[in-house]
Structures are given as C-alpha cells and as structure tokens.
N, CA and C of each residue as an Amber inpcrd file, in Angstrom:
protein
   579
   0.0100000 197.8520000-100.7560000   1.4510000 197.7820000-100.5480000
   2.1020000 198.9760000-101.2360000   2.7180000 199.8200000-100.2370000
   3.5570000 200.9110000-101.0430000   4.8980000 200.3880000-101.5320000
   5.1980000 199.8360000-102.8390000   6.3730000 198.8600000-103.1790000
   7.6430000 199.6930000-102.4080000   7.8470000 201.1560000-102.4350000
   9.5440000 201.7360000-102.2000000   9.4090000 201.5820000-100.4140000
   7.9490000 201.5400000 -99.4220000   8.4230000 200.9070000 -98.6120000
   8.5780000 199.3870000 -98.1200000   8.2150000 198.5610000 -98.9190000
   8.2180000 197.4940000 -99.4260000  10.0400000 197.2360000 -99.5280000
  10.5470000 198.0700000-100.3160000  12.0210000 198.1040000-100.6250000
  12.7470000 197.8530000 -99.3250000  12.2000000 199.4050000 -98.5600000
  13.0490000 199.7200000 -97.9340000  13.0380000 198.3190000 -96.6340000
  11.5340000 197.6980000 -96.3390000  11.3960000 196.7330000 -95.3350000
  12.3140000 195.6960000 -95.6870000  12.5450000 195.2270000 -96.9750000
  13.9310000 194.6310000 -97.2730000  14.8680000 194.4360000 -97.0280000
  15.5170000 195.9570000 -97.1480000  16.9050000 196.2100000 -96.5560000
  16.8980000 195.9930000 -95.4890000  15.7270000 195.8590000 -94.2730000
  16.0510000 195.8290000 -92.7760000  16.3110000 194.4270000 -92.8780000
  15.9360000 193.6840000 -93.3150000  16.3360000 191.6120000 -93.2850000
  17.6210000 191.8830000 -94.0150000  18.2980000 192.5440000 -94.9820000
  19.7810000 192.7990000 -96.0380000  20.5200000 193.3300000 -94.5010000
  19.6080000 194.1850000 -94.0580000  21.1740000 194.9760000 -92.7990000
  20.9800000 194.3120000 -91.4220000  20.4460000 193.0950000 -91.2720000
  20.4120000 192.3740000 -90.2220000  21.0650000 191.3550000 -90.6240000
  21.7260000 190.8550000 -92.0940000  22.5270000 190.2000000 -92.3640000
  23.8410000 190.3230000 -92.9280000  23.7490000 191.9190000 -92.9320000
  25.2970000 192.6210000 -93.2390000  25.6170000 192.5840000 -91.8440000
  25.0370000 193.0620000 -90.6110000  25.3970000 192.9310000 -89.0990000
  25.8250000 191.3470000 -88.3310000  25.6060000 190.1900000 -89.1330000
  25.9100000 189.5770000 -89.0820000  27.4270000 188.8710000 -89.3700000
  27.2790000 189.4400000 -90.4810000  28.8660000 189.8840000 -91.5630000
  30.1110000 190.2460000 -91.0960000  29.9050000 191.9250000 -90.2770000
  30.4650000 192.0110000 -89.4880000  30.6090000 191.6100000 -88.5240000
  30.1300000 191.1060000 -87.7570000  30.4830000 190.0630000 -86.4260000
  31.5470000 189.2030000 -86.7030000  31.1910000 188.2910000 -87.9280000
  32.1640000 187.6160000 -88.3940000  33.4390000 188.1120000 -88.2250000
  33.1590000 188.8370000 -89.5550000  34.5640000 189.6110000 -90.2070000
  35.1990000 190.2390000 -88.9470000  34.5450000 190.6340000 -87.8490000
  35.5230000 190.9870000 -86.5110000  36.1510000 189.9150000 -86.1950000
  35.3320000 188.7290000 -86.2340000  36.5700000 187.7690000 -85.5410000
  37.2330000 187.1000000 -86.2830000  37.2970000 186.9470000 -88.0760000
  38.2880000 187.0200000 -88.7500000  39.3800000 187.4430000 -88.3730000
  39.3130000 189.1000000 -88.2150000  40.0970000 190.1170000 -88.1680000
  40.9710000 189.8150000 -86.7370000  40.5240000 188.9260000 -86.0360000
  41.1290000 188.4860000 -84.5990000  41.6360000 187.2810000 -84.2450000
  41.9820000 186.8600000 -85.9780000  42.1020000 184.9640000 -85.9170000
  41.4440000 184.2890000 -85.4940000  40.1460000 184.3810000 -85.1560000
  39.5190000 183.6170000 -84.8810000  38.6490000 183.0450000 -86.2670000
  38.0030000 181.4630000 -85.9860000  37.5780000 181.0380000 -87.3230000
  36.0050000 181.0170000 -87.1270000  35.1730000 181.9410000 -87.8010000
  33.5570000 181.0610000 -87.5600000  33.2890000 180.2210000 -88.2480000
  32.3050000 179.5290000 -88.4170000  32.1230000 178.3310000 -88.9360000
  31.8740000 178.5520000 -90.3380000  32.2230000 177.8050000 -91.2830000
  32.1360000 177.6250000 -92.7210000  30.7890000 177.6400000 -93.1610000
  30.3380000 177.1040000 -92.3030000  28.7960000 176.8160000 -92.2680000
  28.1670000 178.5060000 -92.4240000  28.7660000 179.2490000 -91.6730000
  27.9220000 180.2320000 -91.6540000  27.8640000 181.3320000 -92.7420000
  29.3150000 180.9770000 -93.2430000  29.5680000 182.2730000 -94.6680000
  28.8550000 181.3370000 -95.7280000  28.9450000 179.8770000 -95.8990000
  27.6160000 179.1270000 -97.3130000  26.4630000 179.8450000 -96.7740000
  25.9570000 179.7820000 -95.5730000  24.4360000 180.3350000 -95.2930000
  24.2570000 181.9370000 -95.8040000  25.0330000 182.3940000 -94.8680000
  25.4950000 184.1900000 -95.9360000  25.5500000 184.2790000 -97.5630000
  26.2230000 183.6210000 -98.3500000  26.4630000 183.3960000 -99.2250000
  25.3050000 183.1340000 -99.9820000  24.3310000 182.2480000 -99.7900000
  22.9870000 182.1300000-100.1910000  22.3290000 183.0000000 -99.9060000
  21.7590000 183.5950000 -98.7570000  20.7980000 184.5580000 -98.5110000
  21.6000000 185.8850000 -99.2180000  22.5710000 186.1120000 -98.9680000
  22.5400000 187.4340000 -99.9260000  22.2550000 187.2140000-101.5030000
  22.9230000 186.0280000-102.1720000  22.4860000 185.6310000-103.4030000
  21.4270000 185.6160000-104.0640000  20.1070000 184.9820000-103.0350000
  18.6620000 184.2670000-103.1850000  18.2800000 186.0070000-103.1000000
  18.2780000 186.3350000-101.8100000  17.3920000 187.4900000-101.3270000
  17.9490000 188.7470000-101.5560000  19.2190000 189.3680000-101.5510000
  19.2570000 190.5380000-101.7630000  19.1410000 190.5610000-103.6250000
  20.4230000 190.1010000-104.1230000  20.3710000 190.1140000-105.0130000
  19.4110000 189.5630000-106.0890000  19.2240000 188.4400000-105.5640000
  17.6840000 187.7850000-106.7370000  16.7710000 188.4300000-107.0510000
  16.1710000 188.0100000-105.5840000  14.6730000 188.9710000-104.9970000
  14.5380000 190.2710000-105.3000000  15.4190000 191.0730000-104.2540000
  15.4850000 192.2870000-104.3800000  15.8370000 193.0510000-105.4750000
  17.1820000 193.1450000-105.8300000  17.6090000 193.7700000-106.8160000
  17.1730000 193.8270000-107.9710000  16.2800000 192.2580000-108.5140000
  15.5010000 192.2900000-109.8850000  14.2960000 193.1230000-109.2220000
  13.5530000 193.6400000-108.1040000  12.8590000 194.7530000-108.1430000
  12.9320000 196.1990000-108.6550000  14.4640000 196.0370000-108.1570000
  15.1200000 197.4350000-108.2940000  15.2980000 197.8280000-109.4650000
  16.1650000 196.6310000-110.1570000  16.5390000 197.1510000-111.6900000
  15.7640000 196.9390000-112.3400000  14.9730000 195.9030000-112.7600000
  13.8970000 195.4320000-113.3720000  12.8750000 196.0640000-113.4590000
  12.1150000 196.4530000-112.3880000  10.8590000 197.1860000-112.2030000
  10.7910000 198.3900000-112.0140000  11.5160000 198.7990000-111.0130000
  11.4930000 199.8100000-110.4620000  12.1720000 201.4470000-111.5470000
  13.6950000 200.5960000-111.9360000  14.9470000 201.4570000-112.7310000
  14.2510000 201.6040000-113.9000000  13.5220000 200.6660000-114.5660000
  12.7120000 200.8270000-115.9750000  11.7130000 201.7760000-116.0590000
  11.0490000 201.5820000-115.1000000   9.8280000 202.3930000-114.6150000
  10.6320000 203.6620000-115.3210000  11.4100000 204.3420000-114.2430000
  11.8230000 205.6380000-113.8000000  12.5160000 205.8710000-114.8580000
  13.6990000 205.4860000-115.8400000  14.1590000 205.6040000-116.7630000
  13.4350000 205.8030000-118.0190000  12.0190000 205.2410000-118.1930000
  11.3620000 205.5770000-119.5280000  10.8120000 207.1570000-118.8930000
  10.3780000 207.3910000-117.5400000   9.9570000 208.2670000-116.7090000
  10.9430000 209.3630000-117.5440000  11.6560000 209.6810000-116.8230000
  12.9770000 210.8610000-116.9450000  13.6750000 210.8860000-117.8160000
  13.3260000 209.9950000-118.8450000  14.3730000 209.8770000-120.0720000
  15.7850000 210.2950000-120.1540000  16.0410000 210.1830000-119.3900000
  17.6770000 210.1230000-119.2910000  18.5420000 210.8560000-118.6690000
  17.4540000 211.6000000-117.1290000  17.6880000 212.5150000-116.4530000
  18.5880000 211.8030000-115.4690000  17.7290000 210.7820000-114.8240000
  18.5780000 209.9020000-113.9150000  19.4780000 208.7500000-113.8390000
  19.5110000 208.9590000-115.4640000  20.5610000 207.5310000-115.6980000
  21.9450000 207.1000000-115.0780000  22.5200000 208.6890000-114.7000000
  24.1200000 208.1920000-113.9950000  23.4320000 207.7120000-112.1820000
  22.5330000 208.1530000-111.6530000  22.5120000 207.9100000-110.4420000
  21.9830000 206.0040000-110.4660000  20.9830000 205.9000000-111.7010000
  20.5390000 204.2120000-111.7860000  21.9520000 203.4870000-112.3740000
  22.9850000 203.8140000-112.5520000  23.7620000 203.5170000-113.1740000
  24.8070000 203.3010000-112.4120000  25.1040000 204.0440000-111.2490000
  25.6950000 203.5920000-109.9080000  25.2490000 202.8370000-109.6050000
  24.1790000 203.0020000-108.9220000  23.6260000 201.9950000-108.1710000
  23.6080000 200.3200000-108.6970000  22.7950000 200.2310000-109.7150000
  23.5000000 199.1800000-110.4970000  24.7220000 198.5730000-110.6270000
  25.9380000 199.4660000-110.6640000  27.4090000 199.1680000-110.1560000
  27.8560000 198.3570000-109.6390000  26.9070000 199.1170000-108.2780000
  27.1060000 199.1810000-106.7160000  26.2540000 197.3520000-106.6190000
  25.8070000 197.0640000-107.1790000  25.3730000 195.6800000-107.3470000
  25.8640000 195.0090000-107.8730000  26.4450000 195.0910000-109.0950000
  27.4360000 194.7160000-109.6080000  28.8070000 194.2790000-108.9740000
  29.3670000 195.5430000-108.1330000  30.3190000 195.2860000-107.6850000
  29.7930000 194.5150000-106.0170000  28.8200000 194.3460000-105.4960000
  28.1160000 193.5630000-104.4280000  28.3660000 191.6210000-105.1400000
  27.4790000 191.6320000-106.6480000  27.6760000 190.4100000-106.9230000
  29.0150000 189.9630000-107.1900000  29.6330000 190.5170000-107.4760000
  31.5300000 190.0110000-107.8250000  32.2390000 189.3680000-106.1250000
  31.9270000 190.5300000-104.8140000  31.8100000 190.1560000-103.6350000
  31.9080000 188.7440000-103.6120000  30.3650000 188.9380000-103.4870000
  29.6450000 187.7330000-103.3040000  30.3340000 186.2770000-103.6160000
  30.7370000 186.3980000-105.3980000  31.5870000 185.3710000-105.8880000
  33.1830000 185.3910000-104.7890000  33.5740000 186.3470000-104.9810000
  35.0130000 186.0110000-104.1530000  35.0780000 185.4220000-103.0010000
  33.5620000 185.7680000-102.1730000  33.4850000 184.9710000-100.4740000
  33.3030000 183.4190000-100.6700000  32.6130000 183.4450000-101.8290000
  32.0430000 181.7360000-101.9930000  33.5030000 181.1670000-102.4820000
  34.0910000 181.9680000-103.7800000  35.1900000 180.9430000-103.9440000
  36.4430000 180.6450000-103.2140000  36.5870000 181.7160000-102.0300000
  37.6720000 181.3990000-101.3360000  36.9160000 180.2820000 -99.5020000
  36.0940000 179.7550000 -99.7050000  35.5600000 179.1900000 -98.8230000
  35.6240000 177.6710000 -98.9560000  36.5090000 176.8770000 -99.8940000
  37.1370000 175.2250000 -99.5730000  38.5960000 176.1000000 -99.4100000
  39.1890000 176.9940000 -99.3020000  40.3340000 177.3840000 -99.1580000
  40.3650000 177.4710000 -97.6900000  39.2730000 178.7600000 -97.0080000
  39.2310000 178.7900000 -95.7990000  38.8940000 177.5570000 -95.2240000
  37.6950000 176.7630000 -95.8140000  38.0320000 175.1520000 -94.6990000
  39.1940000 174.0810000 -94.5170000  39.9750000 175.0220000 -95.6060000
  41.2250000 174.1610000 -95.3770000  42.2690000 174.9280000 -94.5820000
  42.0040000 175.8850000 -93.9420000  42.8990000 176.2040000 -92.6290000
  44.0360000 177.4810000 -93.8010000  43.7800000 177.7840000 -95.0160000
  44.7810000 178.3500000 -95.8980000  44.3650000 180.0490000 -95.5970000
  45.4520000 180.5950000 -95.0700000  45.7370000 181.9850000 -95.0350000
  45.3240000 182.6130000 -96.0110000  45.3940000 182.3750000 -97.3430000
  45.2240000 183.0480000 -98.3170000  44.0160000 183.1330000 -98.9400000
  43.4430000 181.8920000 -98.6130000  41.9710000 182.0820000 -98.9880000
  41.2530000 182.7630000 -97.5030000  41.8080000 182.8580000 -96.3240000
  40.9740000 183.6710000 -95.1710000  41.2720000 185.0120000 -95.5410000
  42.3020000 185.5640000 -96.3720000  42.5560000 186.7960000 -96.5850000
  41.7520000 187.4210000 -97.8900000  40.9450000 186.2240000 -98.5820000
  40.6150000 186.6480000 -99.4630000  38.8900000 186.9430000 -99.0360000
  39.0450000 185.7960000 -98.3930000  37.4020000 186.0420000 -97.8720000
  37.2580000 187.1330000 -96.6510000  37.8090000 187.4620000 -96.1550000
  37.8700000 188.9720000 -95.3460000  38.1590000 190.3380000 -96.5850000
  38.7230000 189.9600000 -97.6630000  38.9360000 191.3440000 -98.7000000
  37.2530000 191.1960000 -99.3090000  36.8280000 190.0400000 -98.9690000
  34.9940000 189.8410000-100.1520000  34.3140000 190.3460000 -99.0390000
  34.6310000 190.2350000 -97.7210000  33.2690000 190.6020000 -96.9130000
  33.3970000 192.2590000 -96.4550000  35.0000000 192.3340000 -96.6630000
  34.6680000 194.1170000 -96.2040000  34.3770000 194.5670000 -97.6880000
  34.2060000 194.4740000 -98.6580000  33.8890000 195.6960000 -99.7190000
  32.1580000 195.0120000 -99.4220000  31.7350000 193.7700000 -99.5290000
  30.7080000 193.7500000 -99.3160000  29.9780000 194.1590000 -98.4870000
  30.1750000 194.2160000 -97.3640000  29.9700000 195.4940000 -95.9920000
  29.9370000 197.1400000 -96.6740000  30.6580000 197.2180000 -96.7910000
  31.0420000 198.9250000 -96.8240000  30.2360000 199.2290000 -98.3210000
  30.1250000 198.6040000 -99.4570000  29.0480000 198.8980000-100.3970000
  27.8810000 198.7590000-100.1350000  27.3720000 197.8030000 -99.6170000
  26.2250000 197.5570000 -99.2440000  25.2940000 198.4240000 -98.6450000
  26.2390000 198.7340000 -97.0790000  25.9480000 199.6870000 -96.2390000
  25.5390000 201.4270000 -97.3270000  26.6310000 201.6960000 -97.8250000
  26.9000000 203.0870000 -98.3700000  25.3870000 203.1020000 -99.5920000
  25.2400000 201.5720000-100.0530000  24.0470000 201.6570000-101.4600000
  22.6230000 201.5790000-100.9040000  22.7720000 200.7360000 -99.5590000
  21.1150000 201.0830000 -98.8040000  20.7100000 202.5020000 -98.2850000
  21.8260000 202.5280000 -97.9140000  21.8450000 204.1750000 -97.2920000
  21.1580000 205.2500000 -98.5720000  21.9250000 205.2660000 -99.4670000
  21.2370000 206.2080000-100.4400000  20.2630000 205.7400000-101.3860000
  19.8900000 204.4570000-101.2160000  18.5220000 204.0820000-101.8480000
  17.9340000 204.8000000-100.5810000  17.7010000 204.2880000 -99.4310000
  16.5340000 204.8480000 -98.6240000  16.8330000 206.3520000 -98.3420000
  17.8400000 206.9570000 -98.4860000  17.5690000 208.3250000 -97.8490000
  17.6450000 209.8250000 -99.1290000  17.8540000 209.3320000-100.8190000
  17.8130000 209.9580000-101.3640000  17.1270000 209.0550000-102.7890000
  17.5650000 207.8180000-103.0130000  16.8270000 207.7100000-104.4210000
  15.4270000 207.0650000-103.9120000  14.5170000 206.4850000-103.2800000
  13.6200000 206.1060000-102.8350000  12.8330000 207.5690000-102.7290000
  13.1400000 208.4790000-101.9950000  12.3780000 209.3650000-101.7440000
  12.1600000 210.1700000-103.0180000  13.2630000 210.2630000-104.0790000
  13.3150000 210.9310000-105.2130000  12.0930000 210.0780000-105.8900000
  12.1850000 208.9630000-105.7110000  11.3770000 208.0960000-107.0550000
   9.7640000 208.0980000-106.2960000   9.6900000 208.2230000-104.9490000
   8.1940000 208.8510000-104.3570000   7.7690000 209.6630000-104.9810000
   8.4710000 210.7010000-105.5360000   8.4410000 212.7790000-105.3910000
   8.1200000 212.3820000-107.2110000   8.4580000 211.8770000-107.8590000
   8.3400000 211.2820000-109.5930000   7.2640000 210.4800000-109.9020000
   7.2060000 209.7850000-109.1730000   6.0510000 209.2510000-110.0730000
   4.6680000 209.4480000-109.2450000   4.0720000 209.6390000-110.3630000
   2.1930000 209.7790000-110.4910000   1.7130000 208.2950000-109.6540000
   0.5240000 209.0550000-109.2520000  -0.2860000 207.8500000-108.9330000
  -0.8710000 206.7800000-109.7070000  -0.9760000 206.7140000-110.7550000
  -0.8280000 205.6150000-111.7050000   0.1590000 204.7340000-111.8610000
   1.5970000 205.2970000-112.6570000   2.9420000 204.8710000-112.0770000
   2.8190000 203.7750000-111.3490000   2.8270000 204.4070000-109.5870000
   2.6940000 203.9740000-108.2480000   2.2340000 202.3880000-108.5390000
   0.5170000 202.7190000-109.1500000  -0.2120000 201.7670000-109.1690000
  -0.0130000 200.9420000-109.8410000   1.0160000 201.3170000-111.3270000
   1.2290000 199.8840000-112.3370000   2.3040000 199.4840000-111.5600000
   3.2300000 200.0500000-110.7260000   4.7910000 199.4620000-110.3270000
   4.3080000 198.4010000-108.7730000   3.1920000 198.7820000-108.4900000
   2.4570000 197.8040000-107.5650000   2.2790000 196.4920000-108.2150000
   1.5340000 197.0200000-109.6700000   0.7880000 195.5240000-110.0360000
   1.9280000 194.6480000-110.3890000   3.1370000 195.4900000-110.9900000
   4.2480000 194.5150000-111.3030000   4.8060000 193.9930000-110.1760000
   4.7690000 194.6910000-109.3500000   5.9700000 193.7190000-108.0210000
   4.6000000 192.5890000-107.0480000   3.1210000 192.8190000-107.1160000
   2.2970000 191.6250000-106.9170000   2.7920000 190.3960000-107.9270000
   2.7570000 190.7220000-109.3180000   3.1390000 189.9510000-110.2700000
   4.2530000 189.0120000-110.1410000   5.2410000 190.1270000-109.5550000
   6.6290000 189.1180000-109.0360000   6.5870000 188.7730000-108.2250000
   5.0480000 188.8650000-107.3070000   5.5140000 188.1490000-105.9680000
   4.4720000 186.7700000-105.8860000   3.7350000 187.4520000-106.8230000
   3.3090000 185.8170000-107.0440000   3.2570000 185.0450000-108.0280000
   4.7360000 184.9310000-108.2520000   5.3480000 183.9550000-108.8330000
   5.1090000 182.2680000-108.4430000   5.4240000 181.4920000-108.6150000
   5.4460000 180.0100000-108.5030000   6.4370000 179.4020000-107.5150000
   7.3040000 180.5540000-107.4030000   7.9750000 179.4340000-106.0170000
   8.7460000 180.9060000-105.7210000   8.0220000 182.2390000-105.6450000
   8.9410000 183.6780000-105.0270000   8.5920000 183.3490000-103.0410000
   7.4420000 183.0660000-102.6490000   6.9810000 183.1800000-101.6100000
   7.8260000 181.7650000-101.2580000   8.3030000 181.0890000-101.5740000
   8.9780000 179.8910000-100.6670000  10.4740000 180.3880000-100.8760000
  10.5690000 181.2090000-101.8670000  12.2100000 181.3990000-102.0770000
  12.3690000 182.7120000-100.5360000  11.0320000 183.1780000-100.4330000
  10.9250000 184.3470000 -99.5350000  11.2500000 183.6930000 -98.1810000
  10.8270000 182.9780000 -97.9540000  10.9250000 181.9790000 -96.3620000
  11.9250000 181.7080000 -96.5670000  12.2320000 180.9470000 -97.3390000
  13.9450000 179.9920000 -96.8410000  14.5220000 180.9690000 -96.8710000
  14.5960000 182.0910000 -97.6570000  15.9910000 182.8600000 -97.0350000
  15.7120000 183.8640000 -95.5740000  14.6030000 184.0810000 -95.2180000
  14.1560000 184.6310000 -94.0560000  14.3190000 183.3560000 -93.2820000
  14.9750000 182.1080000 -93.4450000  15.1530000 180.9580000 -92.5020000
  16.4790000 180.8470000 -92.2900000  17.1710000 181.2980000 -93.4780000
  18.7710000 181.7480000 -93.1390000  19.4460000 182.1530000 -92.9700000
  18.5870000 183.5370000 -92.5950000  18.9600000 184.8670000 -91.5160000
  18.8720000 184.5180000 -90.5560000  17.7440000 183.3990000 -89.6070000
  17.6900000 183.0880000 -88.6220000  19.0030000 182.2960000 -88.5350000
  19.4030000 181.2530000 -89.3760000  20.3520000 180.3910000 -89.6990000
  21.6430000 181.0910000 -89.4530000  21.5970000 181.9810000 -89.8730000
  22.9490000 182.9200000 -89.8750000  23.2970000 183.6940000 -88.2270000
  22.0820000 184.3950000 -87.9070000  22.0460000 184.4030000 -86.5400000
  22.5540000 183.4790000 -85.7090000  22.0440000 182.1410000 -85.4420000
  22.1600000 181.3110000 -84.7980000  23.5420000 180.8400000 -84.7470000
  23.8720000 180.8460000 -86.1730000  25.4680000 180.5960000 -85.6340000
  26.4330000 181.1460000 -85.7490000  26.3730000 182.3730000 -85.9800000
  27.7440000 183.6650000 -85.6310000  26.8940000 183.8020000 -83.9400000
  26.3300000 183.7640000 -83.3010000  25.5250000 183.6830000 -82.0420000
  26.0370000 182.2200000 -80.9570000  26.1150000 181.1130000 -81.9350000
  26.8400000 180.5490000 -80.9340000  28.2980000 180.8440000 -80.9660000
  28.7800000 180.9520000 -81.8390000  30.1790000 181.5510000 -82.3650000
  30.7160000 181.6590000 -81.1730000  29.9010000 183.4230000 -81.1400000
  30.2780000 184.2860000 -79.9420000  30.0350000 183.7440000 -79.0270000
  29.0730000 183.3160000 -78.4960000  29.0070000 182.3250000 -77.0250000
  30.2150000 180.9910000 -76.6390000  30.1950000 180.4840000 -77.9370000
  31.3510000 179.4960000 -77.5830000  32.6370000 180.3290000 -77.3330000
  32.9660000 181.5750000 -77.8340000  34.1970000 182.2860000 -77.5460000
  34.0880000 183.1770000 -76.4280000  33.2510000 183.0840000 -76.0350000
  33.2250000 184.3180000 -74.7930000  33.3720000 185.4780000 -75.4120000
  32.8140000 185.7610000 -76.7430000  33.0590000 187.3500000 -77.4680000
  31.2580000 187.8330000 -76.8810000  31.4390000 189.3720000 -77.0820000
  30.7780000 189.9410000 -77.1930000  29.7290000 190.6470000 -78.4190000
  28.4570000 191.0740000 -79.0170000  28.2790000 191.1670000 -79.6370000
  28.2550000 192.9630000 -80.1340000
C-alpha cells in the first residue's frame, strides 16, 4: 500500500460526498427542502470518515512524520492545512446544530445550514486540491524509502484497529445513504443532477 495514494483514494469517497453537498445546497439555494435525513447522514460520514479516519492520518501520521523530517521547514504549509480542518470541523458543527432548526421549517436555521455547507464545500474542495496536487507529491519527493516503509507500518497499525474496518464500511454505507437520497430528492422534484 502506497499510504499518500491511499490518501488520495480517500478523497475520491470525501469528493463524492462534497458532490453530494452541493446538490443539496443547490436546492437549498432554490427553496427547496431535502430531507433532514440526508444532512444527519452527511454530517456523520464527514465526521466518522473524513475527519476521524482520514485526517488523524494526515495529522497524526503523516504531519509528524514530515515535521520531525524538515524540522521546521514545512510547518506554515502543515499548519494551514490543519486550519483548513479545523475550520472544516467548526463547519461541520454549525450544519449539525442548525438541523432541529431546519426541521422545524425556521429560516434562520436554513440560512445557517447553507452558510455551514458552502464554507464546507469551498474549503474542502480548495484543501483536497492542494493535498493531492502539491503537498502529497512534496511529501513523495521527502521522504526515503524507509520513512515510506515506517509511515506504511503506522497507517496498517491504524487500520487494524478493533473496530477501524467496520467504522470503514458504515461510512462507505452512508455515502451510498447519502446518494440515495439527495437522488430521490431530485427525482421526486423533477431536478436535474
């Protein structure tokens, strides 16, 4: 397993559920309501899987790695990025807490949960983007084949954990989950995708 494409196979299940996001958030943006059901399902899988899963790769394993690496060459770029997660998990909280607001038909909590899903969109998008097309390739070009090989044994380590491989399915069950119903959404509305 090459773990940074390992990463990057990640982000393709993270940007098949940011594309989901937006679907939504379009028909937010058009008064229309999707189901409540579907931003709790969002709400978890980005929680469980981007951020859990993933991101303790990133910062945990990966940022440590490279930081004892470079001693303090790359700290402002791990230091964004981190942010950029940071400001992803705050998101995250604002969509969940304005969601008994939105099932209660309240403007103000639909306005709040459309202000959580576009920064969560537009960071997301902008932080995968430059993990895969500049810090991924940087952290290839850095580390030794040893490196490589201990940052392998650690992310086997985390993956076989005691309940990582079931936490791995259910949220790869609520992407399908999430699909399925911004999918009937659109079918019940006659929208397009």
């Amino acid at each position: 397993m090459n773990v940074l494409k390992e990463l990057i196979r990640e982000h393709t299940h993270i940007l098949q559920g940011i594309q989901y996001l937006e679907m939504a958030r379009s028909a937010l943006e058009n008064n229309l309501s999707p189901p409540a059901a579907f931003f709790h399902t969002a709400a978890l899988f980005f929680s469980n899987y981007a951020d859990q899963l993933h991101h303790f790769k990133e910062e945990y394993l990966l940022f440590s790695l490279l930081a004892a690496k470079k001693g303090g060459k790359i700290d402002l770029e791990m230091g964004a990025l981190r942010h950029q997660h940071e400001l992803n998990r705050r998101s995250i909280k604002k969509i969940k807490s304005s969601l008994n607001g939105y099932e209660a038909d309240n403007e103000i909590s639909t306005t709040a949960l459309l202000e959580g899903l576009a920064a969560y969109i537009s960071i997301l998008k902008r932080h995968i983007n430059r993990e895969d097309q500049f810090f991924f390739p940087m952290a290839e070009s850095e580390l030794s084949d040893s490196e490589k090989e201990l940052l392998h044994t650690r992310f086997l380590e985390e993956a076989s954990g005691s309940n990582t491989k079931q936490l791995i399915a259910g949220n790869l069950d609520r992407l399908k989950e999430m699909k399925k119903l911004i999918s009937n959404f659109y079918s019940h509305h006659d929208l397009e995708n």
